[in-house]
C-alpha positions in Angstrom: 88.1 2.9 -113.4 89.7 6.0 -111.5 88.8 9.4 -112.6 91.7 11.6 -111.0 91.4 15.4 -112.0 93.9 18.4 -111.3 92.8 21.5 -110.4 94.0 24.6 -108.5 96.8 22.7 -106.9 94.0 19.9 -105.8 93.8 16.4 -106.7 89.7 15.4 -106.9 89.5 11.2 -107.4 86.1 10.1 -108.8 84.9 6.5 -109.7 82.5 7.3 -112.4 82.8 9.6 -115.5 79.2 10.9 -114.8 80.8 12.8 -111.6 84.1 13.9 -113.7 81.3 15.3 -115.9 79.8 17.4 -112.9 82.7 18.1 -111.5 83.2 20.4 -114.8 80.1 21.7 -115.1 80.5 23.0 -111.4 84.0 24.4 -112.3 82.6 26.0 -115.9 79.7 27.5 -113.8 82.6 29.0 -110.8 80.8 27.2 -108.4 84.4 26.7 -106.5 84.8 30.7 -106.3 81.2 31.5 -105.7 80.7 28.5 -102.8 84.8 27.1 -101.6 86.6 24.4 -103.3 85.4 22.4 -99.8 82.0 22.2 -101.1 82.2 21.3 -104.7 82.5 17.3 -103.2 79.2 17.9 -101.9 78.0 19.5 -104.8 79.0 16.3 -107.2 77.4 14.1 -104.5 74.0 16.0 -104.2 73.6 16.3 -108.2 75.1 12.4 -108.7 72.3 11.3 -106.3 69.5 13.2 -108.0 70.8 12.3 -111.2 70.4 8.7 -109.8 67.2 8.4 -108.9 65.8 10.5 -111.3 62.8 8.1 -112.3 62.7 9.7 -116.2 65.6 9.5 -118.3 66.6 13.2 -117.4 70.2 15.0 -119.1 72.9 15.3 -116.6 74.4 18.5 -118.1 70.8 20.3 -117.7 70.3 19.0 -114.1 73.6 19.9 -113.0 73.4 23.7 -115.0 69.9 23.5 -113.0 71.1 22.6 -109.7 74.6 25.0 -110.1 73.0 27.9 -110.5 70.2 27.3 -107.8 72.7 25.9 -105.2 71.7 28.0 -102.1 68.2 26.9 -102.9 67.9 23.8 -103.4 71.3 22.4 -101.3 68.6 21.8 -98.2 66.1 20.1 -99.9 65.8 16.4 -100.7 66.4 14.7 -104.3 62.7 14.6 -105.2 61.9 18.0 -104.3 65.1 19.1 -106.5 64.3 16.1 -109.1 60.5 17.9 -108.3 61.7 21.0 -109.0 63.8 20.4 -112.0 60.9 18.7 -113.9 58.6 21.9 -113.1 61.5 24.2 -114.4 61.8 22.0 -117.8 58.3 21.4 -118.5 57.8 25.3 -119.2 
């Protein structure tokens, strides 16, 4: 499967739907005018990766929310400290 998505005169190709999926969420939160279109790519990446090796069965739309609007803090740190942080942020 290809995932090809058109937006702002910019083609975005993506092999899984779980990425197409972030890719909104980063677009619904303005991620691309708050942070480039350059680094929504990195964005997807970063949240995919947690979102894989998450060891609970987590929801992608609440890590990526959680992650989009805590982007200049957490874009440093590794997945478990962000997977760390996430589950600290949920369990209140």
């Amino acid at each position: 499967m290809k995932i090809i998505i058109h937006h702002n005169g910019k083609k975005y190709n993506f092999k899984f739907g779980y990425e197409a999926m972030i890719f909104d969420c980063a677009i619904s939160n303005e991620f691309d005018t708050r942070y480039g279109e350059h680094t929504i790519k990195n964005f997807v990446n970063f949240v995919s990766a947690c979102y894989l090796k998450a060891p609970h069965d987590i929801s992608l739309g609440d890590l990526a929310d959680f992650i989009v609007l805590r982007w200049e803090e957490l874009k440093e740190l590794s997945y478990y400290e962000t997977l760390a942080k996430f589950y600290d942020k949920t369990a209140q």
